[in-house]
LUMSE-894206 format. One record per residue (C-alpha): residue in one letter; x, y, z. Coordinates in Angstrom, 3 decimals, decimal comma, always signed. Layout:
! residues N
{site "A"; {X; Y; Z}} ...
! end
This chain:
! residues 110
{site "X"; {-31,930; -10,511; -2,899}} {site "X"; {-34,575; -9,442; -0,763}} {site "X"; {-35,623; -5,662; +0,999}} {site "X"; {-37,465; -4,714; +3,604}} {site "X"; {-39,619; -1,434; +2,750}} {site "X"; {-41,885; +0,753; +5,000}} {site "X"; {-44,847; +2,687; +3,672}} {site "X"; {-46,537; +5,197; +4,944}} {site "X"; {-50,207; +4,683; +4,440}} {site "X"; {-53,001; +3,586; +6,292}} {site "X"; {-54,178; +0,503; +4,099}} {site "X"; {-53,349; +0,090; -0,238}} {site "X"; {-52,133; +3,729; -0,712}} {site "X"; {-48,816; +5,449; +0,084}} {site "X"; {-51,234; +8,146; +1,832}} {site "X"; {-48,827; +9,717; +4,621}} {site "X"; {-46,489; +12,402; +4,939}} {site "X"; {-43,066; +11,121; +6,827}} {site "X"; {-43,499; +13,409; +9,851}} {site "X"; {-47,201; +13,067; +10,600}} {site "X"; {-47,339; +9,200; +9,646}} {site "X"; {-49,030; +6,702; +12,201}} {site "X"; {-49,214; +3,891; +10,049}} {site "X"; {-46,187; +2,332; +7,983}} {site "X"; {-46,939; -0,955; +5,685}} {site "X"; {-43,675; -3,033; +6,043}} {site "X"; {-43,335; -5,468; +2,960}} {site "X"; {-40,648; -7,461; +2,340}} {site "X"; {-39,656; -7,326; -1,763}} {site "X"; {-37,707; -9,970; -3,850}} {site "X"; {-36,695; -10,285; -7,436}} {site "X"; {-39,696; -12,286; -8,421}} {site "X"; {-42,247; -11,673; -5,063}} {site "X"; {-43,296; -9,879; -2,369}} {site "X"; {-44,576; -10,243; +1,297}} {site "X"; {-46,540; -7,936; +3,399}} {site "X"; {-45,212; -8,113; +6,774}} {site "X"; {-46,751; -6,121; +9,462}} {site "X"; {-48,772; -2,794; +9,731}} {site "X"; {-46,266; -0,911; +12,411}} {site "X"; {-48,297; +1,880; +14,756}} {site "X"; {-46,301; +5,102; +15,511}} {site "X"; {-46,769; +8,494; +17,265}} {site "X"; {-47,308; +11,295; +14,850}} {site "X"; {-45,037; +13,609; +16,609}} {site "X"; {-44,686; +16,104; +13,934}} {site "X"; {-48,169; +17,998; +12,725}} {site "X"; {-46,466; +19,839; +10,106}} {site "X"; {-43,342; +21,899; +9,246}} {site "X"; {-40,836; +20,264; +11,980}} {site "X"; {-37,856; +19,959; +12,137}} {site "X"; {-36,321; +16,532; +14,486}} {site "X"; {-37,732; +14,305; +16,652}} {site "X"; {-37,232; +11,529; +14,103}} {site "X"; {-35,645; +9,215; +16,445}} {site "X"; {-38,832; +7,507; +16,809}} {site "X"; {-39,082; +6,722; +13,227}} {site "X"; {-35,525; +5,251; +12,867}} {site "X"; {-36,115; +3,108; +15,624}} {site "X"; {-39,649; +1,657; +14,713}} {site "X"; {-37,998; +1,410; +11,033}} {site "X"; {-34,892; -0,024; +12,030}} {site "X"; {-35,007; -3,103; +9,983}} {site "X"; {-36,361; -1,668; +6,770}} {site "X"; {-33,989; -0,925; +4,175}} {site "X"; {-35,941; +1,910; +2,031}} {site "X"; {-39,157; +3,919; +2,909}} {site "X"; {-41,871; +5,436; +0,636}} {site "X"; {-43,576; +8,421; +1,667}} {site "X"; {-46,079; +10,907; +0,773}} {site "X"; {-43,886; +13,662; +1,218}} {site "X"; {-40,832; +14,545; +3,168}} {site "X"; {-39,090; +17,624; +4,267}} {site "X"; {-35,341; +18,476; +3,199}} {site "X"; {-34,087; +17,745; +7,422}} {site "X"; {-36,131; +14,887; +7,836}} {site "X"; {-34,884; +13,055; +4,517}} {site "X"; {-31,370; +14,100; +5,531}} {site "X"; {-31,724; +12,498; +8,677}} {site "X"; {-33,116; +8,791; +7,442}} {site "X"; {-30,176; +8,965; +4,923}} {site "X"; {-27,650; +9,856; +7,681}} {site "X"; {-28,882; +6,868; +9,438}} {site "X"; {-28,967; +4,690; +6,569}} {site "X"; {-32,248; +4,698; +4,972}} {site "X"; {-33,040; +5,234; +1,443}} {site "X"; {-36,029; +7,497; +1,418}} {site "X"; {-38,555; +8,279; -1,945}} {site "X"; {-41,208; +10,205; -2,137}} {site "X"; {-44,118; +8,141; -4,025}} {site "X"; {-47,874; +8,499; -4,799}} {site "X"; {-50,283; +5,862; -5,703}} {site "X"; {-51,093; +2,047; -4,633}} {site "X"; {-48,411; +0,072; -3,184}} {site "X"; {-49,036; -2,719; -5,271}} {site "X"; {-48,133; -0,513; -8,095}} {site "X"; {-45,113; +0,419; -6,131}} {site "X"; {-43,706; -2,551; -5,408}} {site "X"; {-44,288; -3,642; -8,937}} {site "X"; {-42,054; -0,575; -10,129}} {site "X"; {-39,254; -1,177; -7,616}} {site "X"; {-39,411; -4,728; -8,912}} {site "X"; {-39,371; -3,911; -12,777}} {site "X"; {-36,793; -1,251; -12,625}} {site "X"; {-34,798; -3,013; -9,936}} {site "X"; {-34,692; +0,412; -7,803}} {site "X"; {-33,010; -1,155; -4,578}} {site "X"; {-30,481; -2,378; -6,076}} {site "X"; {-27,100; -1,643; -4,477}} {site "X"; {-24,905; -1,908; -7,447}} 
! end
């Protein structure tokens, strides 16, 4: 079973913080591979300690199943959730990452 993940970083790194983030890696992640999709462009509309004016986020992440950030505040992650995102805070290369998710099965639904 395949998911579509988002994250924030501007090239190999999760390197963004969910509310200031301009860039989001989208990936697509199997059992046994992964894909990198697309490098989506947003508008950092938050330069630190908002609350709201996610709506831009859910919709430019509308497809993606999970997403990996830097950091993320207690209203924003409550927001992603309430529209159906899984959200993790993560550190490090996305390669790395995606090998994790992959090992330890972390999107799983069951």
């Amino acid at each position: 079973m395949s998911s579509r993940v988002a994250f924030a970083s501007t090239g190999d790194y999760v390197d963004q913080h969910f509310g200031s983030a301009r860039y989001w890696q989208v990936y697509d992640i199997g059992d046994d591979e992964y894909r990198h999709i697309e490098q989506r462009v947003t508008a950092a509309k938050c330069k630190g300690g908002c609350e709201g004016g996610f709506d831009h986020l859910v919709e430019a992440l509308s497809d993606c199943d999970a997403i990996f950030v830097a950091k993320i505040g207690e209203g924003a992650a409550a927001h992603m959730i309430s529209k159906g995102k899984r959200v993790f805070d993560a550190a490090g290369e996305i390669a790395d990452i995606i090998a994790e998710i992959m090992e330890s099965d972390l999107l799983s639904s069951g």
